[in-house]
PAMARPA-968900 format. One line per 10 residues: number of its first residue (from 1); their letters; for each residue x negated, y, z of N, C-alpha, C. Coordinates in pm, 1 decimal, padded with zeros to 6 digits, m for minus. Example, Ala and Ser with C-alpha at 12.3 -4.5 7.8 and 13.67 -1.06 7.14 Angstrom:
REM PAMARPA-968900
1) AS) m01319.0:m00569.0:00780.0:m01230.0:m00450.0:00780.0:m01320.0:m00330.0:00780.0 ~ m01285.0:m00225.0:00708.0:m01367.0:m00106.0:00714.0:m01290.0:00003.0:00787.0;
REM end
This chain:
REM PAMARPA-968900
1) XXXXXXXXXX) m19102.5:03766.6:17381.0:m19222.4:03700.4:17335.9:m19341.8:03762.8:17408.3 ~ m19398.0:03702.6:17489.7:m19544.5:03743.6:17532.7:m19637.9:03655.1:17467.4 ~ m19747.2:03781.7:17444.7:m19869.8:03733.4:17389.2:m19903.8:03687.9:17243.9 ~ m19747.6:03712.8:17184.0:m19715.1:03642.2:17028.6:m19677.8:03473.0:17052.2 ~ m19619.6:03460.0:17183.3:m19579.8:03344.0:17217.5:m19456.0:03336.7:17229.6 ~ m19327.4:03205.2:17145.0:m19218.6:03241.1:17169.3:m19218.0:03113.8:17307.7 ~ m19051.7:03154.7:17404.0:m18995.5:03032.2:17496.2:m19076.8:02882.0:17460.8 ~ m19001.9:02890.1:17369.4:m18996.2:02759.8:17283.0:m19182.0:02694.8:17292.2 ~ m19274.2:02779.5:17219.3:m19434.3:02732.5:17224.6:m19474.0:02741.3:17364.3 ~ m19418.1:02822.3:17448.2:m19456.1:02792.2:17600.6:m19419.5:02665.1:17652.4;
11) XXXXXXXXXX) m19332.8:02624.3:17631.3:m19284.0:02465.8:17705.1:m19331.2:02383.4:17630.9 ~ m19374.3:02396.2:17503.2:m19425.7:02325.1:17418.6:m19562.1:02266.3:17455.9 ~ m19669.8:02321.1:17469.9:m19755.3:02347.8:17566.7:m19745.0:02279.9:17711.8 ~ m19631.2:02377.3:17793.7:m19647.6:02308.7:17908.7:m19644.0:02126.0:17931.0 ~ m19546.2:02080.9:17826.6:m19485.1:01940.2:17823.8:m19600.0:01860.1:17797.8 ~ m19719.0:01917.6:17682.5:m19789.6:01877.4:17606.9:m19917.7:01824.0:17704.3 ~ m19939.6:01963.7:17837.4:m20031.1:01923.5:17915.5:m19944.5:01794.6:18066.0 ~ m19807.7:01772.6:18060.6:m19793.1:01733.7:18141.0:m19802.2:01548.3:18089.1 ~ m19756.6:01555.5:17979.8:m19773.8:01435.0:17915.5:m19928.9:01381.8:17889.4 ~ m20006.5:01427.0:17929.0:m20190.9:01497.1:17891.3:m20207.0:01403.7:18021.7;
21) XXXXXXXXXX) m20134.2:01469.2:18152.1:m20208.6:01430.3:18265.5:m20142.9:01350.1:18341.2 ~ m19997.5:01288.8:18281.0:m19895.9:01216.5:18299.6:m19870.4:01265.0:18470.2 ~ m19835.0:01382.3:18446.9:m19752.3:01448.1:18592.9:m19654.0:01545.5:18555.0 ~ m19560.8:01567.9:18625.0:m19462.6:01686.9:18587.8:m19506.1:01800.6:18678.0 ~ m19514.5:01877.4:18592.8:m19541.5:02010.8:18675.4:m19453.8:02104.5:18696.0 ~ m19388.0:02139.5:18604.5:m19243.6:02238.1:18665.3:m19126.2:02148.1:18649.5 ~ m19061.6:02162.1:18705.2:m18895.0:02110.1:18775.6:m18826.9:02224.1:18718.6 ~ m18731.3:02183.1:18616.5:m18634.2:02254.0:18526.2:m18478.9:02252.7:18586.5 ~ m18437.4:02370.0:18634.1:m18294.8:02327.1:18704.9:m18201.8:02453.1:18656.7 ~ m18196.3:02411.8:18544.4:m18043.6:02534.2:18472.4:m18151.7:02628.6:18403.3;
31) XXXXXXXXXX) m18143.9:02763.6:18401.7:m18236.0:02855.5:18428.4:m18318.9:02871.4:18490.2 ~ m18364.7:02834.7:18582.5:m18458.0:02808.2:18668.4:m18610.9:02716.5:18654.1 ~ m18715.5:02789.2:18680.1:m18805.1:02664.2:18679.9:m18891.6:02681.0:18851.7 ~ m18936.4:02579.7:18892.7:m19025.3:02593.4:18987.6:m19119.5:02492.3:18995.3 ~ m19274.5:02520.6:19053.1:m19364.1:02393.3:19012.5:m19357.6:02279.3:19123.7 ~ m19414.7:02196.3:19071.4:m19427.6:02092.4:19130.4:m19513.5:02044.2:19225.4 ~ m19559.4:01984.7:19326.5:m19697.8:02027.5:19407.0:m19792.7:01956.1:19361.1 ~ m19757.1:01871.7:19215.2:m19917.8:01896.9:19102.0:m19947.7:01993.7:19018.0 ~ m19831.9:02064.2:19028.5:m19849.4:02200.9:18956.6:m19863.7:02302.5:19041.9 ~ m19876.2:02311.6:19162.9:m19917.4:02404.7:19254.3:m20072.2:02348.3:19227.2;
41) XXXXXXXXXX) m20116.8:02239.0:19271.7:m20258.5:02208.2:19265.1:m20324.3:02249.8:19135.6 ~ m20292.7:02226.2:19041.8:m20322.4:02288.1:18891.5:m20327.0:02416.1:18903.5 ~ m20244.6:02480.9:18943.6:m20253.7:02682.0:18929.8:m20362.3:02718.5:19010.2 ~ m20384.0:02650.8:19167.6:m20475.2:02677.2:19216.9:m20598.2:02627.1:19204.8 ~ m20627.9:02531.3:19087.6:m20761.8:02501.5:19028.1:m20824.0:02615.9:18941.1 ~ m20706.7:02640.9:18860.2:m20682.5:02705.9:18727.3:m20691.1:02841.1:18777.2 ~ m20660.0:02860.7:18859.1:m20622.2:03040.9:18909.1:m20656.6:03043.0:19078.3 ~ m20716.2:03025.6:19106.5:m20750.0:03039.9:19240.8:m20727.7:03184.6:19356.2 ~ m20727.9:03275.3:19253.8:m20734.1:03396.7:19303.7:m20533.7:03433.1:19268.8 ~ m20424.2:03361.6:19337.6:m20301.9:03408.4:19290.9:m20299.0:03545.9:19365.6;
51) XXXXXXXXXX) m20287.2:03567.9:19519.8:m20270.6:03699.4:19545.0:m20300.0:03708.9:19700.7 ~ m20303.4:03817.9:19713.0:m20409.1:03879.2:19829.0:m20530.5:03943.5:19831.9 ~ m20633.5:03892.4:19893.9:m20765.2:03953.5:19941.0:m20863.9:03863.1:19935.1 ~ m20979.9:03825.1:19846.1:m21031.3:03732.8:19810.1:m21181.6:03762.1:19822.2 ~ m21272.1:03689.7:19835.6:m21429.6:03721.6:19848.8:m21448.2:03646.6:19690.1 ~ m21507.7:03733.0:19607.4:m21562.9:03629.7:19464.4:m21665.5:03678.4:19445.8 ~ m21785.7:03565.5:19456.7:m21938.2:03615.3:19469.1:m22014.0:03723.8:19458.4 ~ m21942.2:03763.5:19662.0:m21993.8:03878.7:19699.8:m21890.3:03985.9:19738.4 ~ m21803.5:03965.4:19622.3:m21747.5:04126.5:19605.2:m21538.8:04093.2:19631.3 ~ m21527.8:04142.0:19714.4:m21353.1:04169.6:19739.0:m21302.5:04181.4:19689.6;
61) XXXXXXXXXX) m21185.5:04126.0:19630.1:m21104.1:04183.0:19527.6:m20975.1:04134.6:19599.1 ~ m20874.9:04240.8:19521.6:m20708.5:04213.8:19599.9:m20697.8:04198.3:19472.0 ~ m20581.8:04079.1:19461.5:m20466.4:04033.3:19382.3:m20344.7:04105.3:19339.9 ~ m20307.0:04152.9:19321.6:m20121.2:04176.2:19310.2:m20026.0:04098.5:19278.0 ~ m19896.4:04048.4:19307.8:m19819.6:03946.8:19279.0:m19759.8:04063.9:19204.9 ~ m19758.8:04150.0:19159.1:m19669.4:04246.4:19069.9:m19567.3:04292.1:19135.6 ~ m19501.2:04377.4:19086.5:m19338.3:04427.8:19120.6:m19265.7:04333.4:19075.1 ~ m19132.6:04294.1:19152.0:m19014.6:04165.1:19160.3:m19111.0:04063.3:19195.6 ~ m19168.5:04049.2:19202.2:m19239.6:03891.9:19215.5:m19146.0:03796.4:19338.2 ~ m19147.7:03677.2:19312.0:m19052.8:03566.1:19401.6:m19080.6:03475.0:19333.3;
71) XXXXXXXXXX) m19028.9:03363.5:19421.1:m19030.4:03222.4:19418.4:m19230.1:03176.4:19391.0 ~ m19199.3:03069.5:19392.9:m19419.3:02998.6:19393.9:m19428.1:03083.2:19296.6 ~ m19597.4:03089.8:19337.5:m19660.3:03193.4:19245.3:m19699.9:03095.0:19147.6 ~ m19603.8:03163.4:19030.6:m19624.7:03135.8:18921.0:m19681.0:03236.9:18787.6 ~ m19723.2:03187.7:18667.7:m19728.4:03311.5:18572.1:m19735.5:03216.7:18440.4 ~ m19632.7:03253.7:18376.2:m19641.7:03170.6:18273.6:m19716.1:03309.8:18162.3 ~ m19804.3:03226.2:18075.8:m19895.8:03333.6:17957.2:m19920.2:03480.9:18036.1 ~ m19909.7:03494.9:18113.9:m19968.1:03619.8:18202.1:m20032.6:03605.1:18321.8 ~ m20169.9:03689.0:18260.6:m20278.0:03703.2:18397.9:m20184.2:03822.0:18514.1 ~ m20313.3:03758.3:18611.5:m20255.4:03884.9:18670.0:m20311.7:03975.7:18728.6;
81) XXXXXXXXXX) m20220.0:04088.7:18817.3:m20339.7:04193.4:18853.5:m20443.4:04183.6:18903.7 ~ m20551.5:04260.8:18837.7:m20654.2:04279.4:18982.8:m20703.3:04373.0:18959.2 ~ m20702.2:04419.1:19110.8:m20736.0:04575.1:19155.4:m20847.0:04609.6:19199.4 ~ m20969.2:04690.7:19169.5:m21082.4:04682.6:19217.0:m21097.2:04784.2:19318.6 ~ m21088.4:04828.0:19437.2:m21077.2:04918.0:19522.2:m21248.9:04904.7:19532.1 ~ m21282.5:05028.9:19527.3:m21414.2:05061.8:19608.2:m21416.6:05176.2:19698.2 ~ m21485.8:05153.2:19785.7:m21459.9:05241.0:19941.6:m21611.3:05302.9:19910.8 ~ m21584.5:05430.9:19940.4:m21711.7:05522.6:19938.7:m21741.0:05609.3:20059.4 ~ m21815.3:05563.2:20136.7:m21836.1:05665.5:20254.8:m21892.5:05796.2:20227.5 ~ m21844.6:05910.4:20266.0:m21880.5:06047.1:20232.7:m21945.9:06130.8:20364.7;
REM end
């Protein structure tokens, strides 16, 4: 359970917004999920900053895809890292 969220209220949710915007967004195959490329467009509305090295008004920030990370960047009920590096010349 993340977040006080069980499986079950996560798809609940997800179905709820796909029926919302009449698109499928993740593709369900056994165990497996992966998004859809309206659900790639959605994460990157929704989350713009998935991972790397980003300019956000003004100021740099790196992403982390976490440890194990694979397959499209996804995150179901979890944000994700961000690392604030500041460089100090001495």
């Amino acid at each position: 359970m993340i977040l006080g969220l069980s499986t079950s209220a996560v798809w609940q949710q997800v179905r709820a917004l796909e029926v919302k915007l009449d698109e499928s967004l993740i593709r369900r195959r056994g165990r497996t999920v992966e998004t859809t490329a309206a659900g790639r467009m959605l994460l990157e509305l929704a989350q713009p900053h998935v991972a790397g090295l980003h300019d956000h008004e003004g100021t740099t920030i790196y992403v982390s895809r976490g440890t194990g990370y694979w397959g499209p960047p996804m995150r179901v009920a979890a944000a994700p890292e961000i690392t604030r590096i500041e460089l100090v010349n001495t």
